[in-house]
N, C-alpha and C positions, 0 to 999 in steps of 0.2 A: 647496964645499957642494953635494947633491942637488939643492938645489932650481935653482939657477945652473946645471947639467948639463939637468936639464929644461928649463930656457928654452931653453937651446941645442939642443936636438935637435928643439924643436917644429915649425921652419923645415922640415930636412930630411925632417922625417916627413911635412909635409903635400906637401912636391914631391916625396917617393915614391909616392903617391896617384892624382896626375895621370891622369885618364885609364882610372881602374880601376872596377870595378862599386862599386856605389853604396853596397853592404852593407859594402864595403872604407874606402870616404870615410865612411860615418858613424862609424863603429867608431874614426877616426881624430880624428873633428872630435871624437868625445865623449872621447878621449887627451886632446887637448890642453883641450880645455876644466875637465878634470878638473886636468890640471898648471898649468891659471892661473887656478883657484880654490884650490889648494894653494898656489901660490908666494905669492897675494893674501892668506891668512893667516899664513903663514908668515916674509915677508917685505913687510909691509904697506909700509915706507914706498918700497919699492922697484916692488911689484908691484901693491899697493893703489889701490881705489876713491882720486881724489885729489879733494877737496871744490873744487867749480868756483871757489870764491870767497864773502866774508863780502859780505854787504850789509845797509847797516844805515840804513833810514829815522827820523830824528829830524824831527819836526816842532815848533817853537814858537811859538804863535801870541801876540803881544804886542798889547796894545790900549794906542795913544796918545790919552790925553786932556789938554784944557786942563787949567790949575790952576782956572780958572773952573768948568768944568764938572766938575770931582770935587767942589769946596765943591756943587756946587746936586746933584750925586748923594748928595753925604755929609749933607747939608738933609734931602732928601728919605726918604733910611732913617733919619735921626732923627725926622720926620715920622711915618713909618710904626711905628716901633718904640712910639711915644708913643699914639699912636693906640689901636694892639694894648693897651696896658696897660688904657688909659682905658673898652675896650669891655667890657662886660659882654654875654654871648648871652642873660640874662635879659632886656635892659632894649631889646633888638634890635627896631628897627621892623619891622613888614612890606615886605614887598616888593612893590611894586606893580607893575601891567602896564600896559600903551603905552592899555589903556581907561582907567585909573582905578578898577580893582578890586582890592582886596590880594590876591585867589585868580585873579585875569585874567579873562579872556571866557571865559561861558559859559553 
């Protein structure tokens, strides 16, 4: 195949280089960079970018509680959920401030 013929000449073309004016070494570096971006699509699993590695973070975070302490959590949102029913925002007291004024200090 072409493209396994370019791989192979890439070596000897840059040790013909050695030592030669520099308009000669680019001309060459940009050969071969051109034949192993050609060979990189052409024969990817050969000549291709290779993926460094999968990494895969999972984290699960588990919360241990008593059986005690889930009944007084499971209380308590029954508690609150009864509450919520029970409240009306028409029948809502004021809220008072640390003076004793429903509107606070002022």
């Amino acid at each position: 195949m072409r493209v396994e013929k370019w791989i192979d000449e890439m070596v000897p073309m840059t040790d013909k280089v050695i030592g030669q004016e520099m308009a000669i070494v680019t001309a060459t570096r940009n050969a071969v960079d051109v034949r192993k971006w050609v060979a990189s699509r052409l024969m990817p699993n050969q000549y291709g970018d290779q993926p460094s590695g999968v990494t895969i973070n999972n984290r699960t975070n588990v919360l241990v509680i008593s059986d005690e302490r889930l009944r007084q959590l499971q209380e308590t949102r029954r508690r609150m959920i009864v509450a919520g029913r029970s409240f009306s925002i028409s029948k809502r007291e004021p809220t008072y401030h640390h003076c004793g004024k429903a509107s606070g200090c002022g």
